[in-house]
C-alpha positions in Angstrom: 83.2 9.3 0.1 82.4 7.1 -2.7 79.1 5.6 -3.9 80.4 2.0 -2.0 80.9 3.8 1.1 77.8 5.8 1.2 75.6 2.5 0.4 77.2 0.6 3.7 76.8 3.2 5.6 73.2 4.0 5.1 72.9 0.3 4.9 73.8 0.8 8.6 71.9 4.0 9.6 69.1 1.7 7.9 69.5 -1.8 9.8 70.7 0.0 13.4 72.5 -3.5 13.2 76.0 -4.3 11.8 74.8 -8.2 11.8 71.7 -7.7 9.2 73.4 -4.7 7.5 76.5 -7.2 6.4 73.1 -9.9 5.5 71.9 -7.2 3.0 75.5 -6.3 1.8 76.4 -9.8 1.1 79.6 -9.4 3.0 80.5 -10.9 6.2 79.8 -8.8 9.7 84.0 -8.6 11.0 84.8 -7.6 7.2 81.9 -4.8 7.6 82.9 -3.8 11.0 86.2 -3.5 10.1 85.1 -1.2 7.1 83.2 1.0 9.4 85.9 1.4 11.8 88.4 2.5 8.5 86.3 5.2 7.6 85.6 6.3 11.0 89.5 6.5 11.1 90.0 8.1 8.3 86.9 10.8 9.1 88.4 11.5 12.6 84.9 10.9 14.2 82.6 8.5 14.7 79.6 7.8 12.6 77.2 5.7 15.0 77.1 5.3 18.8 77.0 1.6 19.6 73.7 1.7 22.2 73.4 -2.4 22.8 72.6 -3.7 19.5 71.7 -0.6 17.4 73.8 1.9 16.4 72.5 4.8 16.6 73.9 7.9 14.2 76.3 10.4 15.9 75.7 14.2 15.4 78.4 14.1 12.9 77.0 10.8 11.4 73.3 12.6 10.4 75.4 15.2 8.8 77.8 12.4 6.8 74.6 10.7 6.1 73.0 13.6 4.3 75.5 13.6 1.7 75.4 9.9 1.8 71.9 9.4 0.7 72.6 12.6 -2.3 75.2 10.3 -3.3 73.5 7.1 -3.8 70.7 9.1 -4.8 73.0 10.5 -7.6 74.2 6.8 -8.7 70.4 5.5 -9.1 69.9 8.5 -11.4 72.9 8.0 -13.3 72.3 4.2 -14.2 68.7 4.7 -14.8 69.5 7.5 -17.8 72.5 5.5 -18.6 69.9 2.6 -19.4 67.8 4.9 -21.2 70.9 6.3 -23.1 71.4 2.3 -24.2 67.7 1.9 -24.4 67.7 -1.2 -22.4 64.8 -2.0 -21.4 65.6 -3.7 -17.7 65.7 -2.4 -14.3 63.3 -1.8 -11.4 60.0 0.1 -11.0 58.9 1.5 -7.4 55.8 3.0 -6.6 53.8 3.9 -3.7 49.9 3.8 -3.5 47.3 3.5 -0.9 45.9 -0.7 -1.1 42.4 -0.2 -2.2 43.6 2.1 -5.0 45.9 -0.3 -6.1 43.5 -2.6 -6.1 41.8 -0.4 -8.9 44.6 0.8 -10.7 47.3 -2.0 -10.6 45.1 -4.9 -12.7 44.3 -2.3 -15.0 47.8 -1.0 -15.7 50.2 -3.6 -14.9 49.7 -6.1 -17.7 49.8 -3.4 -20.5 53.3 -2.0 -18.7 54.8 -5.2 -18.2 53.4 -6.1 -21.7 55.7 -3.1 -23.3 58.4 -3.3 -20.4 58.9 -7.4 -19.9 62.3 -7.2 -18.1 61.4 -4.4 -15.8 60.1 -5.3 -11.9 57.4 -3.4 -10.4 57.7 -3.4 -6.4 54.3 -1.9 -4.7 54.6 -0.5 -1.7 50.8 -0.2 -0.6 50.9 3.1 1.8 49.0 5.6 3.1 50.2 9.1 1.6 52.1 9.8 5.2 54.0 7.2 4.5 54.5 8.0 0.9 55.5 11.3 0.9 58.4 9.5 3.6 59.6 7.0 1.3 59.6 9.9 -1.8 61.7 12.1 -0.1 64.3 9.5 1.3 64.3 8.1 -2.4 63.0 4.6 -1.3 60.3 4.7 -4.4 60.4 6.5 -8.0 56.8 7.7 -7.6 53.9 7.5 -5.4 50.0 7.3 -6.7 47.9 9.2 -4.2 45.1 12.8 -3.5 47.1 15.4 -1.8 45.6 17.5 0.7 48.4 19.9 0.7 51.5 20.1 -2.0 55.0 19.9 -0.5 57.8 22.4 -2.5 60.1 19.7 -2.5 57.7 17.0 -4.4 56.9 17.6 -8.2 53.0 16.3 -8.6 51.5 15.0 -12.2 47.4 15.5 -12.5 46.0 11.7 -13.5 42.1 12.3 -12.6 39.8 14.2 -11.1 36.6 11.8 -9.9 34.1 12.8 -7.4 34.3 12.4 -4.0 31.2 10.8 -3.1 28.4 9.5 -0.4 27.3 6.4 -0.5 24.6 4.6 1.3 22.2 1.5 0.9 19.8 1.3 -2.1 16.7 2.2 -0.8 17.7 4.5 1.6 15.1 7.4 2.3 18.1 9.9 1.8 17.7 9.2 -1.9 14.7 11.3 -1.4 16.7 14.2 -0.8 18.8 13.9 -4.3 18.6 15.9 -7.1 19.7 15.5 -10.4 21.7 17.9 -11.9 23.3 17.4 -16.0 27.0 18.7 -14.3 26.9 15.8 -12.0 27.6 12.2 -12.9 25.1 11.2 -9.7 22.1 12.9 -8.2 23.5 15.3 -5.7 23.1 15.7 -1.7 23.3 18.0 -0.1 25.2 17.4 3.7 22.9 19.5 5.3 20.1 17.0 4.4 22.3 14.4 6.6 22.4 16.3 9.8 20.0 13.1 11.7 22.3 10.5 9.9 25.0 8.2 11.6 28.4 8.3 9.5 31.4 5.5 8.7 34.2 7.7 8.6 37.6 7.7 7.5 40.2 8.2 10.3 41.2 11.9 9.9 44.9 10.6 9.2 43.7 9.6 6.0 42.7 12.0 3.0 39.6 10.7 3.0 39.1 11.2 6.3 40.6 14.8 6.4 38.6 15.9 3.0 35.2 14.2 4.7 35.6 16.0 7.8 35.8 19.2 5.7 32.8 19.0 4.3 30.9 18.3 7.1 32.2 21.2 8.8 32.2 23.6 5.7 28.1 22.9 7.0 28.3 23.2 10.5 27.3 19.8 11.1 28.9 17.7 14.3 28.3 14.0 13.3 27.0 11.1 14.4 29.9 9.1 14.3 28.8 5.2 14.4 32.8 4.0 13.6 36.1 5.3 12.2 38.4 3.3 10.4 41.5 2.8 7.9 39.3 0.9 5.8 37.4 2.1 2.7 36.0 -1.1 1.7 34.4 -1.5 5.7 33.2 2.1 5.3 31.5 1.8 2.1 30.4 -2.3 3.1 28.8 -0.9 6.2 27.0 2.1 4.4 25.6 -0.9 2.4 24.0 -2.6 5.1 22.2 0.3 6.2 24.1 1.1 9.1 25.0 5.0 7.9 26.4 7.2 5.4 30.3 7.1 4.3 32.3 9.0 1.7 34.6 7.5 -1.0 35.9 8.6 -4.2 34.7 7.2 -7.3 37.1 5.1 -8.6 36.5 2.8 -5.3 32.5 3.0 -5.2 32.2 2.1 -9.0 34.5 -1.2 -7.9 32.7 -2.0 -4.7 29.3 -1.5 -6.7 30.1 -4.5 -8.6 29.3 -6.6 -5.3 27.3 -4.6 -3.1 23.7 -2.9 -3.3 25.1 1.0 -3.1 23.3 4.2 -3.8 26.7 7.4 -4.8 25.2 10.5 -4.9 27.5 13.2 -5.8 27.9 16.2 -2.7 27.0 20.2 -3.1 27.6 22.3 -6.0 30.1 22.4 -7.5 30.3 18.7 -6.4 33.2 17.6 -4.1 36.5 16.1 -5.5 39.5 14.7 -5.5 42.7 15.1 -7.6 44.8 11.9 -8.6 48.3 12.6 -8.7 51.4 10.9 -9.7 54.0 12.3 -7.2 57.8 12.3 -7.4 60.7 14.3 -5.8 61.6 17.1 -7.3 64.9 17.2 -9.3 64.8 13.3 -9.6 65.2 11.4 -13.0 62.4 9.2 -14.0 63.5 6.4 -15.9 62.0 5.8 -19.4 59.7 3.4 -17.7 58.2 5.3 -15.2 57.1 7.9 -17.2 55.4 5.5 -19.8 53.4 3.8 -16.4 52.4 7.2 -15.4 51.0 8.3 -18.9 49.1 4.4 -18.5 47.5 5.6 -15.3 46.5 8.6 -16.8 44.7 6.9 -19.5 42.5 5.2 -16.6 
């Protein structure tokens, strides 16, 4: 098996279509049939069962396709310290992070990377951290941008922040009664237990946000009134700031949402709640040149 071979095979696996794999390629379909069928031959077994227009990996195809992907794995490592070994300063940068924080941290990076890197691409691919953690350990992306809830031994993870994870509500609202201030806290702080009457915007539990909310509010032994769940942060926090109820955010999205809306943060218990920013890779991967410098940029935010 050669780095060729593994990439139109997983190309493939990837397309469960001979048609669009030979489109990505840029070969024609009989000349990528035909290649199929050669290394089937040569193999002794087949590689895909042909279940009406997918194809569909055989037991012995998973097990070719493991080495596959360590292969082409291998080959994007090599040519991206080969670059760095001929300090060009071209190729492509992948990341991974959830849409509203790249809608905080992308304007604020980007320009200054693509200021320092000109000929590099950055390709975003805005995910939940499901999804990322996926596409990190099938080597789709170089790094993903995200708060872990639980660390995986096969993923290396870099600290960027810690930021409060906070509750937000309209300004005006009689919970800012219950605040205090306290000199450790960037915002006055609540306490959950003062919020047992209140109707809550929540997260999905999916989500970190959700997960780490749902946490807290147990961690009290409150059951709460639940007015809506959703994916959205910027529906959570827009609705807290219409006065229908109480959500949770972290920082770095209520200081940009506070820009538009009339929002009270308070920060929750002591020590206050929070959440770790991490840059997260796989572990034993090379990071180009260039996606260390964007990391060391994010954690300068």
């Amino acid at each position: 098996m050669d780095l060729k071979e593994a990439s139109y095979i997983i190309s493939i696996y990837r397309n469960k279509n001979i048609t669009k794999a030979a489109r990505e390629l840029f070969i024609s379909q009989p000349s990528l049939s035909r290649y199929l069928q050669n290394v089937e031959r040569q193999l002794g077994f087949s590689l895909f069962h042909h279940v009406g227009n997918e194809y569909l990996p055989t037991g012995n195809g998973k097990k070719y396709l493991e080495y596959a992907f360590r292969i082409v794995q291998l080959g994007k490592e090599w040519e991206a310290e080969c670059l760095d070994l001929q300090r060009e300063h071209t190729g492509e940068l992948t990341i991974s992070i959830p849409l509203m924080r790249s809608s905080c941290l992308i304007p604020e990076t980007y320009p200054i990377f693509h200021q320092h890197y000109p000929a590099v691409t950055l390709q975003l691919y805005e995910k939940t951290h499901v999804i990322s953690e996926e596409l990190l350990l099938n080597d789709t992306i170089d790094f993903a941008v995200y708060n872990p809830v639980s660390m995986l031994p096969t993923l290396e993870y870099i600290p960027l922040r810690k930021e409060p994870f906070c509750l937000v509500c309209r300004k005006g609202h009689p919970m800012e009664a219950c605040a205090v201030e306290d000199e450790e806290a960037p915002y006055p702080v609540i306490q959950l237990k003062d919020c047992s009457t209140e109707s809550f915007i929540l997260h999905v539990p999916e989500q970190n946000s959700g997960h780490l909310a749902r946490q807290l509010l147990e961690s009290e032994h409150l059951i709460p009134q639940i007015l809506l769940q959703t994916h959205s942060t910027e529906v959570a926090v827009s609705l807290a700031a219409s006065g229908m109820g109480l959500a949770f955010a972290p920082e770095t999205y209520v200081k940009k949402m506070k820009r538009t809306l009339e929002l009270s943060c308070f920060c929750i218990g002591k020590p206050y709640a929070s959440v770790q920013l991490m840059a997260v890779y796989r572990k034993g991967k090379y990071l180009p040149a260039y996606a260390r410098y964007y990391i060391e940029l994010l954690k300068q935010l």
